[in-house]
C-alpha positions in Angstrom: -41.1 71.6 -34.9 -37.4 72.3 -35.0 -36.5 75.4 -36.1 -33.8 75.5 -39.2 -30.7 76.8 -36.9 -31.0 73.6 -34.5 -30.9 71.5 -37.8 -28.1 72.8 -39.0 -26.2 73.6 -35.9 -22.9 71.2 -35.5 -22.1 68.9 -33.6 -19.0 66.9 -32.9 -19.3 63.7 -33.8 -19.0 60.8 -31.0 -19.2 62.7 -28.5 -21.6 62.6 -25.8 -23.6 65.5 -24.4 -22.9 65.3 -21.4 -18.8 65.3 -21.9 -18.4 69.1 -21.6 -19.8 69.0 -17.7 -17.5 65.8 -17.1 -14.2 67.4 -18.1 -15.3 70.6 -16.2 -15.9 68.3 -12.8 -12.5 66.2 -13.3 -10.2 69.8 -14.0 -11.9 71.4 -10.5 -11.3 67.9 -8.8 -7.4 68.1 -10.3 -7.4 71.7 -9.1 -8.3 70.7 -5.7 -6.1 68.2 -4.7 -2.7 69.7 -6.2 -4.1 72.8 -3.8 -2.0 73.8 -0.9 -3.3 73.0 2.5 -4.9 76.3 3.7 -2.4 78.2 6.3 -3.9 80.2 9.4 -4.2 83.9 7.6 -1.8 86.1 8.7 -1.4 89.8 8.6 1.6 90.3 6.9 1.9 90.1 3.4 4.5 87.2 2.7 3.7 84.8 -0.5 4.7 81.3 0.7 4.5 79.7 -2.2 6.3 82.5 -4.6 9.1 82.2 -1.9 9.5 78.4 -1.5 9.1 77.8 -5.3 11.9 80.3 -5.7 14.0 78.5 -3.5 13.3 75.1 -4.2 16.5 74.4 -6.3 18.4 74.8 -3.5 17.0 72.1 -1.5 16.5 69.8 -4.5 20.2 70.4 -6.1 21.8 71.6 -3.0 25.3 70.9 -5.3 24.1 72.9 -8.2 21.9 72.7 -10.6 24.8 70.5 -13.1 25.8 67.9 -10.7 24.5 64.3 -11.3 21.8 65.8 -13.9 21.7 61.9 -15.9 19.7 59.7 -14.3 21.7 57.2 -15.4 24.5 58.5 -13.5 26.3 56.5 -10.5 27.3 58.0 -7.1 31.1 57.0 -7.5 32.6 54.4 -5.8 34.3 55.9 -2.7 34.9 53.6 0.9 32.0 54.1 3.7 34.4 55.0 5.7 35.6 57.8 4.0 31.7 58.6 3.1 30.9 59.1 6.9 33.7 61.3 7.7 32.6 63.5 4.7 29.1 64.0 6.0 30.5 64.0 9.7 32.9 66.7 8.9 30.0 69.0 7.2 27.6 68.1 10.5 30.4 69.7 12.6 31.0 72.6 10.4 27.0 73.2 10.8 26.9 72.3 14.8 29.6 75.3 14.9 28.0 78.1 12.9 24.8 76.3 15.7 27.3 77.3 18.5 27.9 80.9 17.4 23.9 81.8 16.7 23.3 80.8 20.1 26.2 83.1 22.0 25.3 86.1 20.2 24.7 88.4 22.7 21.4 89.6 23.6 19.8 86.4 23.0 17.6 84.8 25.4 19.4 81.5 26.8 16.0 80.4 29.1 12.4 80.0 27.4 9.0 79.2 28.7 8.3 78.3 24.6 8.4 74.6 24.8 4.5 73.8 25.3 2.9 71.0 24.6 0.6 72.9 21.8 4.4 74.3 20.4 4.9 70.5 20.1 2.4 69.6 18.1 3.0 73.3 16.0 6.3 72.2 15.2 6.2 68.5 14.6 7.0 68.5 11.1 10.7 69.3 12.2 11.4 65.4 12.5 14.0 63.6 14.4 17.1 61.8 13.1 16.4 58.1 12.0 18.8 55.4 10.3 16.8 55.1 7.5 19.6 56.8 4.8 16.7 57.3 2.5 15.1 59.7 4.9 18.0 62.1 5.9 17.8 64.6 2.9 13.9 64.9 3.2 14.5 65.9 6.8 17.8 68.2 6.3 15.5 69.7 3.2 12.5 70.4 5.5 14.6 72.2 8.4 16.4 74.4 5.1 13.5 75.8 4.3 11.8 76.3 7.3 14.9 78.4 8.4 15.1 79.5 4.5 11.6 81.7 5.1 11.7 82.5 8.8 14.8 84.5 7.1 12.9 85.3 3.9 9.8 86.7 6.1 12.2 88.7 8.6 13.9 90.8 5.3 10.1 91.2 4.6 9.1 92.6 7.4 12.6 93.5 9.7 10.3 96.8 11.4 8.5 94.2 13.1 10.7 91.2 13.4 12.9 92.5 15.2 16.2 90.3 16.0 19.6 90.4 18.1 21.7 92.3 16.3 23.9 89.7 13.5 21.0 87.0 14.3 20.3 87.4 10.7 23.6 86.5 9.4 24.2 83.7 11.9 20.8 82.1 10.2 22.2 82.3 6.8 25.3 80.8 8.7 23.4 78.2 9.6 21.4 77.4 6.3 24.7 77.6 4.3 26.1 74.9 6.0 22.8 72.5 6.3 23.3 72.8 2.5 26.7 72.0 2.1 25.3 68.7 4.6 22.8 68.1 2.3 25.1 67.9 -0.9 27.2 65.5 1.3 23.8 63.2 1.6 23.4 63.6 -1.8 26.1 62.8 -3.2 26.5 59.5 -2.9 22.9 58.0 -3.4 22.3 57.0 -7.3 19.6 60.0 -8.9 16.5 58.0 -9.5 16.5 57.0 -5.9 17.2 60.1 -4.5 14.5 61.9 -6.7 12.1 59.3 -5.8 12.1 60.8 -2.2 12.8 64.8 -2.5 10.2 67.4 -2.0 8.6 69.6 -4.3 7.6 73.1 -3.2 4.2 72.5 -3.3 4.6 69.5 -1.1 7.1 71.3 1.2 4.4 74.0 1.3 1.6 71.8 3.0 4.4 69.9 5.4 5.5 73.6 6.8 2.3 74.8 6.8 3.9 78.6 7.6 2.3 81.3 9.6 2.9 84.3 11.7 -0.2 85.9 13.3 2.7 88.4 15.3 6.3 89.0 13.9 7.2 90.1 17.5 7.1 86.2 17.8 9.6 85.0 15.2 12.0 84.5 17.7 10.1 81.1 18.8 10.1 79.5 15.3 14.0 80.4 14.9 14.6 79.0 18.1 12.3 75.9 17.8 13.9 75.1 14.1 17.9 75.4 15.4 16.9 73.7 18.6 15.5 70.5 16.8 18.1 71.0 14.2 20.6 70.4 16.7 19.5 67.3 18.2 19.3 66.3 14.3 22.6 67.0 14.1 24.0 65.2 17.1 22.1 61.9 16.8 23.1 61.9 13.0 26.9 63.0 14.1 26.9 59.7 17.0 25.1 57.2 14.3 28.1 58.2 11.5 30.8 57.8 14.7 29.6 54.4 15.2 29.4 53.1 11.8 33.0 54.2 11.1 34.4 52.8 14.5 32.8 49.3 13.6 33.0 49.8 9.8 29.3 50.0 8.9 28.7 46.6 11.1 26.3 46.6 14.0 26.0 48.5 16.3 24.5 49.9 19.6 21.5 51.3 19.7 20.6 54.9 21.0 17.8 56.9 21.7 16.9 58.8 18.6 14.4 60.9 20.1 16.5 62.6 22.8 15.9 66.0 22.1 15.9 67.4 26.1 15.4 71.5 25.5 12.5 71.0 23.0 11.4 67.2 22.9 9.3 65.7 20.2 6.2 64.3 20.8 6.6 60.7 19.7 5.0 57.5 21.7 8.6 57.1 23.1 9.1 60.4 24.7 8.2 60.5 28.2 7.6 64.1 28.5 4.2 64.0 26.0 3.4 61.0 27.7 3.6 62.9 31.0 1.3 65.9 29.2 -1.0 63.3 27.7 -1.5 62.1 31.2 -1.9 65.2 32.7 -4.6 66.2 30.5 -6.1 62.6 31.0 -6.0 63.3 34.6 -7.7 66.7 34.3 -10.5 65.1 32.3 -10.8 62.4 35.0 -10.8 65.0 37.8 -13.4 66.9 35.9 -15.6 64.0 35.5 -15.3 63.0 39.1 -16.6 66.5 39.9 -19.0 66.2 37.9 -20.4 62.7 39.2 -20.0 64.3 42.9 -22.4 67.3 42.2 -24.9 65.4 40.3 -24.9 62.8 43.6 -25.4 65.7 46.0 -28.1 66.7 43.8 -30.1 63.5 43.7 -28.9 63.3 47.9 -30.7 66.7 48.4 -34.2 66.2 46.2 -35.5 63.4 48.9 -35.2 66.3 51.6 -36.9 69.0 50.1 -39.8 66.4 49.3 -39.9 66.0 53.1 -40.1 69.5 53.7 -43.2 70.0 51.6 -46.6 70.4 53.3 -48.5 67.7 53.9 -51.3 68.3 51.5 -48.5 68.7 48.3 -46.8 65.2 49.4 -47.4 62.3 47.2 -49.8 59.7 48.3 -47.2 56.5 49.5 -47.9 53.3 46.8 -48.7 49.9 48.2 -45.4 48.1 48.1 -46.0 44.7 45.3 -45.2 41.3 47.2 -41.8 40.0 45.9 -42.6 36.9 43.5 -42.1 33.5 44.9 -39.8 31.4 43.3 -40.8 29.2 40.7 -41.6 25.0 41.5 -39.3 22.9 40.7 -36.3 25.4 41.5 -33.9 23.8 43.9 -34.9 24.4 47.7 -38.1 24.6 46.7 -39.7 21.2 46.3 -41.7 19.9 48.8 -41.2 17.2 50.1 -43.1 14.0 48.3 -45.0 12.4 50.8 -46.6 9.7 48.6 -43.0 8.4 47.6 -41.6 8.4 51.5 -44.4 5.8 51.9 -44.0 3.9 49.1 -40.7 3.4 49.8 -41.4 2.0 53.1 
C-alpha cells in the first residue's frame, strides 16, 4: 500500500520519468565533442587553452577589434591590382623581419631536424594554395603557433633557452604575419570571412601543442619560420603573376616546393621516397622472414634421416594415380563394332 508521502509527492506534469537521465546523457555527449583533443602531457606547466583564448582576437580581428564589425559591411571597392601589391608589400615586409631571425648570430644554419616523423608532427603548418578563401586560416594557424612557442618560452626562458634577441626577432616575425593578415582581410566581405576563421578551441585541436623538453623549442621555432617562408614565397610569386597578367591566367607552379623542410603531400617526392623506403624495409623483412622459415622446413627432412632406425616412421604405400574418366578425349577406345559396320 502506498504510503501518504508518495501520494502526495509532486510531480511535473507531462513529463516522462525517464527525461531527467536523457538530458544528463545529451549535456555529457555536448561536453564531449566541444572537448579539446587530448595533447601528449607535458612537464611544464603552460595552459594552452587560457593562452590561445587570450589571444584569439588577434588572429580573428588582426585589424582591431572595430574594423568591419557590420556584417553587412562591404570590403570597398579598390583595383586588384592595387589589392595584390598591398598584400605583396606586407609579405615582403614579413620575408625581411624572416631574413633577420635567421642571421642572428649564434643560430644553427644546418639541422638533422627534418625527419619524416617531424613531418607528420608538423603537418598542420599547410602550404600556400590559390584558394583566397584559405589564406587567412593558414596565416592564422602559423600566428599562433609562433604566438605560444613565444608565450611558452616567457614561461619557462630557464629552460628554453634561445640565441640571444631570438625572442624579439619572433615577435618580429608575428607582428608582421599580422599586419599580412589584416591585408587578407581586408578586402573579403565579413560573413564570408567569418564563415572560415578559427576559434580557439578549434585552433587548439589543429596545433595540438606539446613540449616533453624545452631544451627542444628550437625545432618547432625553426620548423614554423621554415614552412612560413615557403608560405610566403609561393604566396609572394602567385600575387606577382596575377598583377603582371591582371588577375587573368596564368602559369602554374609547384605549390608544395618547400626544399629545407618539405611537406608530406602525395606530390612531394621526398615522402614518397620515405614511404618507399619504409615499404622496402617491410619487403626486405618479409623476404627474411620467408628465407628462414624455407631453411627451416629444408633442414627438418635431414634430421628425420638422422634418426635411428627404430624411431623412423614406417614408409606408406604410395595410392595409384586415378585414371582418367571415359569418354574424356584420348581416351576412347577405339569402336570396333562401327569400323565394321562401316565397311
Amino acid at each position: 500500500m502506498p504510503t501518504h508521502a508518495s501520494v502526495n509527492r509532486p510531480r511535473c506534469p507531462g513529463l516522462p520519468v525517464a527525461v531527467g537521465p536523457l538530458l544528463a546523457l545529451a549535456l555529457l555527449t555536448a561536453l564531449a565533442a566541444g572537448a579539446p583533443a587530448r595533447r601528449p602531457v607535458s612537464p611544464y606547466a603552460f595552459n594552452v587553452t587560457l593562452a590561445l583564448h587570450q589571444e584569439s582576437v588577434k588572429w580573428l580581428q588582426p585589424c582591431g577589434p572595430n574594423v568591419q564589425t557590420s556584417h553587412q559591411e562591404r570590403p570597398p571597392e579598390i583595383a586588384p591590382a592595387d589589392r595584390y601589391e598591398a598584400m605583396a608589400d606586407r609579405i615582403s615586409d614579413a620575408l625581411q623581419e624572416l631574413t633577420n631571425w635567421r642571421e642572428l648570430p649564434g643560430r644553427k644554419k644546418d639541422t638533422v631536424w627534418n625527419s619524416h616523423e617531424r613531418k607528420i608532427k608538423f603537418k598542420f603548418l599547410q602550404p600556400f594554395v590559390r584558394n583566397e578563401s584559405s589564406w587567412e586560416r593558414r596565416l592564422s594557424i602559423y600566428w599562433a603557433s609562433l604566438k605560444l612557442v613565444r608565450m611558452f618560452h616567457d614561461n619557462h626562458s630557464d629552460s628554453a633557452t634561445l640565441v640571444p634577441g631570438e625572442a624579439d626577432a619572433l615577435q618580429s616575425v608575428n607582428f608582421a604575419t599580422k599586419e599580412l593578415l589584416c591585408s587578407v582581410q581586408e578586402y573579403r566581405e565579413a560573413p564570408k570571412r567569418r564563415k572560415k576563421q578559427i576559434d580557439a578551441e578549434h585552433m587548439e585541436r589543429i596545433i595540438n601543442f606539446s613540449i616533453k623538453d624545452a631544451g627542444e623549442i628550437e625545432i618547432d621555432i625553426w620548423y614554423i619560420m621554415c614552412r612560413l617562408e615557403c608560405f610566403l614565397n609561393n604566396m609572394r610569386q602567385h600575387l606577382q603573376q596575377l598583377q603582371a597578367n591582371g588577375g587573368r591566367r596564368y602559369r602554374k607552379f609547384n605549390m608544395m616546393r618547400c626544399a629545407s623542410c618539405p611537406y608530406c603531400g602525395q606530390r612531394n617526392k621526398q615522402c614518397k621516397l620515405a614511404k618507399k623506403k619504409k615499404k622496402n624495409q617491410q619487403k626486405q623483412q618479409q623476404h627474411q622472414q620467408h628465407q628462414q622459415q624455407q631453411q627451416q622446413q629444408h633442414n627438418q627432412p635431414q634430421r628425420q634421416r638422422n634418426r635411428p632406425a627404430s624411431n623412423q616412421p614406417k614408409p606408406t604405400k604410395q595410392q595409384p594415380s586415378r585414371q582418367p574418366k571415359q569418354g574424356r578425349k584420348g581416351t576412347r577406345t577405339p569402336n570396333s563394332h562401327a569400323r565394321n559396320n562401316h565397311g
